[in-house]
Each structure stands twice: as structure tokens, then as C-alpha cells.
C-alpha positions as CSV (number, residue, x, y, z in Angstrom):
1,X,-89.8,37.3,-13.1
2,X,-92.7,36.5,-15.1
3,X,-93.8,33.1,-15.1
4,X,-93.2,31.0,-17.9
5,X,-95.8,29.1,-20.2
6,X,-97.2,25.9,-19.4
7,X,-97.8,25.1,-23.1
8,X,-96.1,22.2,-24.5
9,X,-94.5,21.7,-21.5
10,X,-94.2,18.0,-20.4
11,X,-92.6,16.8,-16.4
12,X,-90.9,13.5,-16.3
13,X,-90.9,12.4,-13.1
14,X,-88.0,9.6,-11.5
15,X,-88.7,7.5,-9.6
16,X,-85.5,4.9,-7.8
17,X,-87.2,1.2,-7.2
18,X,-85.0,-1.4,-5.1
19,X,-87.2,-4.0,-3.5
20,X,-90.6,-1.4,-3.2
21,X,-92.8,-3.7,-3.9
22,X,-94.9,-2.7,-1.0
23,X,-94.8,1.0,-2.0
24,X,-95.1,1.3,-5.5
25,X,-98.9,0.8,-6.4
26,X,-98.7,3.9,-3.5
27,X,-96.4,5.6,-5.1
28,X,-98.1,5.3,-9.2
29,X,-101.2,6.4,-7.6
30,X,-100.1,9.9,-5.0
31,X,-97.9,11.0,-8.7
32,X,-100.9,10.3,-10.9
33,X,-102.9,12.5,-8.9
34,X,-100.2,14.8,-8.1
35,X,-98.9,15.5,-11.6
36,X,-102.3,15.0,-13.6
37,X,-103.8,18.0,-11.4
38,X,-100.6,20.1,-13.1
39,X,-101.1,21.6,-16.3
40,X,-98.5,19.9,-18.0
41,X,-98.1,16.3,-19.6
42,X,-96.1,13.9,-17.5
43,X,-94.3,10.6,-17.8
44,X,-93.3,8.0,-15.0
45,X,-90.1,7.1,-15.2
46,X,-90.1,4.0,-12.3
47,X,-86.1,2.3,-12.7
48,X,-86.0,-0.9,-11.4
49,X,-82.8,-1.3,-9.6
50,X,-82.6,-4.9,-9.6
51,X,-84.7,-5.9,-7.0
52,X,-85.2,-9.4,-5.4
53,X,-89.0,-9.3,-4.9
54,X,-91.6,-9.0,-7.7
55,X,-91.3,-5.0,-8.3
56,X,-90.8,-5.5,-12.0
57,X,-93.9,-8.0,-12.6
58,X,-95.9,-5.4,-10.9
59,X,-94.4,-2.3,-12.8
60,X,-94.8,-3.9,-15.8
61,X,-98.5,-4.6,-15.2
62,X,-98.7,-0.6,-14.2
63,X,-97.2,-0.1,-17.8
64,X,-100.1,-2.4,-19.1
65,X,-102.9,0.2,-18.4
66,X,-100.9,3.7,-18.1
67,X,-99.7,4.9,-21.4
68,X,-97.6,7.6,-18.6
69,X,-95.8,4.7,-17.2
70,X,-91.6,3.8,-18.8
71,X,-90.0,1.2,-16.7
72,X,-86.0,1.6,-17.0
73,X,-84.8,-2.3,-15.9
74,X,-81.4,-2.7,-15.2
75,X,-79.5,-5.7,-15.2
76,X,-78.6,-5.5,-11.7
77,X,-78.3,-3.4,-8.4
78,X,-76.0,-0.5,-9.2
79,X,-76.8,1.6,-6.5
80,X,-79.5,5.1,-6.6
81,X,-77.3,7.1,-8.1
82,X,-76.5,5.1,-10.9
83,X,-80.7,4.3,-10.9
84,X,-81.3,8.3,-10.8
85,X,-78.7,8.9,-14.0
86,X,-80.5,6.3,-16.4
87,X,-84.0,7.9,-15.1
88,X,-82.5,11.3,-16.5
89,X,-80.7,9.6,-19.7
90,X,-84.4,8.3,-20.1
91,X,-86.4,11.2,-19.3
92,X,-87.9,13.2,-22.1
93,X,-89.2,16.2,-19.6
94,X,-88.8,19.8,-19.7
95,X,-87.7,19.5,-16.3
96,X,-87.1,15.9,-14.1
97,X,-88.3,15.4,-10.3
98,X,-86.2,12.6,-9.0
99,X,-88.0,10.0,-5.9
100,X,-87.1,7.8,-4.3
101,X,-89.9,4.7,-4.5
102,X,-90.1,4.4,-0.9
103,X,-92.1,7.5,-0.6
104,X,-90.4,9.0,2.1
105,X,-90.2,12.3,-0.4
106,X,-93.9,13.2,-0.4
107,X,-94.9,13.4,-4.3
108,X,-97.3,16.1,-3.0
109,X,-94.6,18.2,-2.7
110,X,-94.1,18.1,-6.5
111,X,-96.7,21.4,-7.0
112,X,-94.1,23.3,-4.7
113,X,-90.9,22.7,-6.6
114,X,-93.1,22.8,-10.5
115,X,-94.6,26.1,-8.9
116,X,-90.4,27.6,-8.0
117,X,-89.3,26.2,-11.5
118,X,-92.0,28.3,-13.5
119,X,-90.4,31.3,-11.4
120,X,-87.3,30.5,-13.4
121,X,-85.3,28.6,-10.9
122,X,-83.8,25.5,-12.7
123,X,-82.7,23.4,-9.6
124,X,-85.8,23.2,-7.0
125,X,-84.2,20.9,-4.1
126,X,-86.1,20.1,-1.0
127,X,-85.0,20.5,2.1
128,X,-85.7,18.5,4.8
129,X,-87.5,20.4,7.9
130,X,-87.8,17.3,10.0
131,X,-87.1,13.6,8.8
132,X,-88.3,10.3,11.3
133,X,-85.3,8.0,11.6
134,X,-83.6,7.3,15.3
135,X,-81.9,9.9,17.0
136,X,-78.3,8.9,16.7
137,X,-79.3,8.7,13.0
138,X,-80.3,12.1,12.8
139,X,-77.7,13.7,14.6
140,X,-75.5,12.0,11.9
141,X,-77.3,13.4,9.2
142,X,-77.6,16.5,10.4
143,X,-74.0,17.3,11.4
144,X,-72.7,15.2,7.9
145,X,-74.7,18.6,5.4
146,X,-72.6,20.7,7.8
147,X,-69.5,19.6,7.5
148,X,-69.9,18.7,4.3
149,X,-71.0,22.0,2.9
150,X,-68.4,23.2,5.1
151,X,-65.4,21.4,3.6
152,X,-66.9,21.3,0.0
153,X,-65.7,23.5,-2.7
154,X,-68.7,24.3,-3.7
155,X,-71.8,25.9,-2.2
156,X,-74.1,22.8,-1.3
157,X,-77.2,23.6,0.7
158,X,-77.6,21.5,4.3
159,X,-80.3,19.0,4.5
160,X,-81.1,18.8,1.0
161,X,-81.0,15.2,-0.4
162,X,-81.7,13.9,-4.3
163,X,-85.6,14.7,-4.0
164,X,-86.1,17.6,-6.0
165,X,-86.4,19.2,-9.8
166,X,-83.7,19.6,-11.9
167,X,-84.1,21.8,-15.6
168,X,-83.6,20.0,-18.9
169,X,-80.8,21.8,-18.9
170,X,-79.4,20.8,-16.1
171,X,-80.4,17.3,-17.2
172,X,-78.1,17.7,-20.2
173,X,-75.0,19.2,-17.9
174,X,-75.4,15.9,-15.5
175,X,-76.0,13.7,-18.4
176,X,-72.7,14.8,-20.2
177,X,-70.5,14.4,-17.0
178,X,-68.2,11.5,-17.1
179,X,-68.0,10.6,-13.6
180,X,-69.1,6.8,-12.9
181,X,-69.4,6.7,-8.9
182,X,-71.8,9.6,-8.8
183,X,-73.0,12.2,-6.3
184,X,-75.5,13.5,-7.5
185,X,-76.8,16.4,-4.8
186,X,-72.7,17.4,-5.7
187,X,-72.9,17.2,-9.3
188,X,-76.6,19.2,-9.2
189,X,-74.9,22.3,-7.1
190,X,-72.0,22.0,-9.6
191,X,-73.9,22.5,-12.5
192,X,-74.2,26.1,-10.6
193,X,-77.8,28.4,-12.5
194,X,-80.4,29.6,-10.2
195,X,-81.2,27.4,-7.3
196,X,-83.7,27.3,-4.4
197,X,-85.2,25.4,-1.9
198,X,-88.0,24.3,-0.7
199,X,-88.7,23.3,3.1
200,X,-90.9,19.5,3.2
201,X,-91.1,16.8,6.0
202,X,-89.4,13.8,5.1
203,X,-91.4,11.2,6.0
204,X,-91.2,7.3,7.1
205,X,-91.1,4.5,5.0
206,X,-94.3,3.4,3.5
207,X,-93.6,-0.4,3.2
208,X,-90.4,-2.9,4.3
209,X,-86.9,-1.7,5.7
210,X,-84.1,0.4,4.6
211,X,-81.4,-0.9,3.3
212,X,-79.0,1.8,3.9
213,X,-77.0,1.0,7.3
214,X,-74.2,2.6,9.5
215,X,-71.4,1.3,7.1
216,X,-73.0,2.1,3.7
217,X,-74.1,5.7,5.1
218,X,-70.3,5.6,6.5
219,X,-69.2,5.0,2.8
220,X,-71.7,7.6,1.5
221,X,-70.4,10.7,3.7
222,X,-66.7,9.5,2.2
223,X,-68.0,9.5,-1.1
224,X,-69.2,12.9,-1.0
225,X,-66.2,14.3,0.8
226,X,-63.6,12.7,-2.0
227,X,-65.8,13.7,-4.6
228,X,-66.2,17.6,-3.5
229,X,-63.6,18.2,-1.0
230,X,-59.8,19.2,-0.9
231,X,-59.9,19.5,2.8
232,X,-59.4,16.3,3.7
233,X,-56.1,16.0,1.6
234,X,-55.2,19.4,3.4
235,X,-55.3,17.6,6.8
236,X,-52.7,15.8,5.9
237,X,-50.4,18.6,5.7
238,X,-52.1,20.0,8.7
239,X,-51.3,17.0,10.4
240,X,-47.8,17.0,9.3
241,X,-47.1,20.7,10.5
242,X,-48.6,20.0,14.1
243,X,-46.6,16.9,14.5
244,X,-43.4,18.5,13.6
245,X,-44.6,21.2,16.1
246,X,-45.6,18.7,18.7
247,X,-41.6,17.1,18.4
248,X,-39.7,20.4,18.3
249,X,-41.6,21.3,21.8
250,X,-41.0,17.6,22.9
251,X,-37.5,18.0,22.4
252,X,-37.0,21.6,24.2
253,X,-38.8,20.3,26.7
254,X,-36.2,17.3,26.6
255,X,-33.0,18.9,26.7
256,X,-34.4,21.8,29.3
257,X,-35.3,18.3,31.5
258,X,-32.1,16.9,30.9
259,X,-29.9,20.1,31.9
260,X,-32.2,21.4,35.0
261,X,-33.2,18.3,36.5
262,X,-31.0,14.8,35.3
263,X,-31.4,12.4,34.3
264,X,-34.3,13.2,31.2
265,X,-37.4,11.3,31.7
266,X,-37.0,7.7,30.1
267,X,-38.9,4.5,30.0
268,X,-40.7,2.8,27.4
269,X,-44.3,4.1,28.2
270,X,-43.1,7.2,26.3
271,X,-41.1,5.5,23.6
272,X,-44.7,3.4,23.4
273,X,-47.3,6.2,23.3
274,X,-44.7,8.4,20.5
275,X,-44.4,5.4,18.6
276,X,-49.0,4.8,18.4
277,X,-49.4,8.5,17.7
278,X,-47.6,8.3,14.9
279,X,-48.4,5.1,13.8
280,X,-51.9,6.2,14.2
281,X,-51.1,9.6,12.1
282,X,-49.7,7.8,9.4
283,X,-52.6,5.3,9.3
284,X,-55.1,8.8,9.2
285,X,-52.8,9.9,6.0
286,X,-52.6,6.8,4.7
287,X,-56.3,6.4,4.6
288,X,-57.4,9.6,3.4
289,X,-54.8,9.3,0.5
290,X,-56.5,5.9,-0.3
291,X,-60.2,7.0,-0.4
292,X,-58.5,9.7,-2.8
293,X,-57.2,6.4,-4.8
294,X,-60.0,4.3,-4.5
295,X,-62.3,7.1,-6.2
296,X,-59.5,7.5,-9.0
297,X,-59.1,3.6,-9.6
298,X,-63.0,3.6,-9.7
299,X,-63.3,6.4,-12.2
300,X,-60.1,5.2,-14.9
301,X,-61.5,2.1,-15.1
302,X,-64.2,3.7,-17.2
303,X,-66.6,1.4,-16.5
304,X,-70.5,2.2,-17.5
305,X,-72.6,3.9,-14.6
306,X,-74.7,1.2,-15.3
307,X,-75.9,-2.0,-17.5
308,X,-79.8,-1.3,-18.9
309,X,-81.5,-4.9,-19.2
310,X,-84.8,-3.4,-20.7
311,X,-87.3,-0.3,-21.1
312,X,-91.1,-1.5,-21.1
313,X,-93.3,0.9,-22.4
314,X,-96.5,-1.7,-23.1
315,X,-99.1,1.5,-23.6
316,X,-97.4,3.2,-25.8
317,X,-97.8,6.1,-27.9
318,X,-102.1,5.4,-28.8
319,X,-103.4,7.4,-25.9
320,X,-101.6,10.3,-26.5
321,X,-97.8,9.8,-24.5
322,X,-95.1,10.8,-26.5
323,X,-93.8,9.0,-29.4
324,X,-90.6,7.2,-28.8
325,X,-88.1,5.6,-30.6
326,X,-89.6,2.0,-30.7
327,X,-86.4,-0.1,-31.1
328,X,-85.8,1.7,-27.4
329,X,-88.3,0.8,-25.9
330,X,-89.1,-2.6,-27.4
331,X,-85.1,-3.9,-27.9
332,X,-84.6,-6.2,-24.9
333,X,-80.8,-6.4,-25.8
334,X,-78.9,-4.9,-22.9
335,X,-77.5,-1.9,-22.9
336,X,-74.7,0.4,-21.2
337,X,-74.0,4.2,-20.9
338,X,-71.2,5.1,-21.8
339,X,-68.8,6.7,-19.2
340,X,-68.7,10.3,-21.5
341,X,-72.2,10.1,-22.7
């Protein structure tokens, strides 16, 4: 396929910030040498995810001397998927690249996905080749992409996290979904045209600590699985057919007992251990169905995917960024999406 024209063509670039305020001078200055040696325009899109250090004062200060620089502030932490859907609701791009701020996702690897997009691929993801985190931490990575592509109902490539460019048009399909507790890797291979990856090393942290433990990754790899899988409602009957299968052999194996060689085993060591199985199956069920409840109680309540406190743009539209509506970017009256927008 012939590549298309860079003419016109503008990349925003989005950029997650929760408590980066060691990272994200780093960060402004790797894109703005990343995406100015591009031959398109460019905006920075930095959301600031209601952070407890002084990340906004020092965005807002970037915004002071960088007409490229928009600064989405919400009102509160509502989590980076939440952060990454008003950076695309925001984003006035041709195509989006979507960062986390605490460069772990090398913006150098921009050039690769832009170069894969002017092939005609509208969903460039990256996919991590090597990543540094602990061991235990990356064999849990590593085996959640394989069982969760395996499960999934949709084709959703291993080891491939948010970092990566998404199409305007697939910036309109994402932006037009109702869901509120998003996925977004999910929704991205959902929106299905041509996709492809490209192999990067993730790297470590440039500044302070994650803030993603064992429970909150935990509650991601459920999130995923509720939100793109059948299979784990299919254990249940699963489940149900071995147990029956399990009793009907207990009993033969009872009554065969009991004729051959009385009396039948008895004692309450097997009464006890029949009676935890399958008061542990029922818990299993009983757990799976609620994860499928919780995401549906989440979703009817049709709450917004998040509150917007602000948008600074100080450098506006004199030195040649794009002109925006200025009640937007000057309104400091909060703001929500909408659960259908």
C-alpha cells in the first residue's frame, strides 16, 4: 500500500499523569523532540489525573511557553482508563498515541507506530519484548495476555498494553461506546480494522513508585475477563457437570462398597471434606456471577467515565496550534462525559 500524505496531517499525543511530577519535564521534552522531528503538527495532550503532588502547577507552567501543550484536569482520580478516554474526547489528531507519564513507554518509539499508520494500519499497539518489574510480576503478566486472549471473544494480541496509536477513526468508535468501567486494550481490538504491532522494551520507571499493586492488578485481570470473556460464566456449568459426574461415581462406588465389602465407608471426615468442596464450588460460582454483577451494577448506574475540572491551554492559538473553541478551553466550570457520548 502506498503511503499516505503527511499534508495537513496533525498527531495528538496522550499522555496519563497521576503523581509524575518527577517525570513529566522528561516526558514534554523526549515528545517534543520526538514528534517535532515528524512531519506533522502535534499537540500534547498531558490529563492530570488528580494527583497529590504539584503535577498540575508544573503542567500549567509547560502550557505557559508551549502553544503544543492542553492540559485535561479532572476533578479527581478516576483511574487511566478513564484519564486515556478524556485525552481522546480532547484530542483533535488525525491519529492519537496514548502514554503513560511515567515513561516507561519510550516516546521514541512514536516514529515506529506513525511510520506502521502511514502504511494504512489504523491501530499500531506495542508490544512488549521485555519489560523490568520483579519476576513473580512478570510471570503474572505474561501468563494474564495468555489466558486472556485465550478466553476472550475477541482476537487480543499478548503483551500489548494501552501504549500505542489508535486512527481518528478509531478515536470516534471508542469515543461513541457507552461503557463507563473501560478496558481500553479490549475496546481498541473491538473496534476490529487493520491492526499491527510493533515489538519495544518497556522500560523502568523514570521517577517515584507505582502505584499499581498485587490487588489492583488482581482487579484489573478480572476487569478484563468480565468485560471480554464468556468463559468464565461457562465454568460454572463446567463445574456443575463435573460435580454431578464426581457424585454419580461417588455413589456407584458407594453401593458397590456397601454390597461387596459391609459395612460402606462412614465417618464424618467424608461427610466434612463433600460438604467444603461444595461449599467451595458454590463460593467459585457465586463469585464469578458477582464480578458479572458488579460490572452490570457499575455500567446501569450510568454514571460519567469521568468529572473534567479544567482544560488550560495558556499559549493558545498565536503561534500557530490549532484554533479551539475558547469557552473550552478557558470555562473552568466542571464538566462530565456523558455515558453515550
Amino acid at each position: 500500500m502506498e503511503p499516505t500524505t503527511t499534508a495537513g496531517k496533525k498527531i495528538s499525543a496522550v499522555i496519563a499523569c497521576y503523581n509524575e511530577l518527577g517525570s513529566i519535564p522528561e516526558m514534554h521534552s523526549r515528545l517534543t523532540a520526538t514528534l517535532s522531528a515528524l512531519p506533522y503538527d502535534y499537540e500534547l495532550i498531558f490529563v492530570e489525573n488528580g494527583s497529590q503532588d504539584d503535577s498540575c502547577a508544573v503542567l500549567s507552567r509547560l502550557a505557559d511557553h508551549d502553544p503544543h501543550v492542553v492540559i485535561v484536569v479532572l476533578s479527581r482520580n478516576f483511574g487511566s482508563q478513564a484519564a486515556f478516554s478524556s485525552g481522546l474526547e480532547h484530542a483533535t489528531g488525525d491519529c492519537a498515541v496514548l502514554l503513560d507519564g511515567d515513561l516507561q513507554d519510550p516516546p521514541e518509539v512514536i516514529p515506529e507506530l506513525v511510520a506502521k499508520w502511514s502504511e494504512g494500519y489504523a491501530v499500531v499497539y506495542g508490544e512488549r519484548v521485555t519489560r523490568r518489574a520483579s519476576w513473580p510480576l512478570r510471570i503474572a503478566y505474561k501468563a494474564f495476555y495468555r489466558i486472556f486472549s485465550r478466553l476472550s471473544y475477541l482476537t487480543i494480541p499478548v503483551d500489548a498494553g494501552d501504549f500505542g496509536l489508535i486512527d481518528r477513526r478509531v478515536i470516534q468508535v471508542i469515543n461513541s461506546m457507552p461503557e463507563v468501567d473501560r478496558f481500553l486494550r479490549g475496546l481498541r481490538a473491538w473496534a476490529g480494522f487493520r491492526q499491527c504491532g510493533v515489538p519495544y522494551h518497556r522500560a523502568e520507571r523514570h521517577a517515584g513508585k507505582s502505584t499499581n499493586g498485587l490487588v489492583g492488578l488482581f482487579s484489573w485481570a478480572v476487569r478484563g475477563l468480565v468485560s471480554f470473556s464468556f468463559a468464565p460464566l461457562q465454568l460454572i456449568s463446567l463445574v456443575a457437570v463435573c460435580v454431578i459426574a464426581l457424585t454419580g461415581v461417588g455413589m456407584v462406588i458407594y453401593m458397590v462398597l456397601f454390597f461387596v465389602s459391609p459395612p460402606a465407608p462412614r465417618g464424618f471426615e467424608t461427610v466434612l471434606i463433600s460438604v467444603l468442596f461444595l461449599g467451595a464450588v458454590q463460593l467459585l460460582c457465586l463469585s464469578i456471577i458477582g464480578a458479572y454483577l458488579g460490572q452490570i451494577f457499575q455500567e446501569v448506574k450510568r454514571r460519567p467515565k469521568y468529572v473534567v475540572d479544567r482544560v488550560i491551554h495558556h499559549a493558545a492559538a498565536g503561534a500557530g496550534a490549532d484554533k479551539r473553541d475558547d469557552a473550552e478551553l478557558s470555562d473552568a466550570t466542571p464538566r462530565v462525559a456523558t455515558p453515550g457520548r
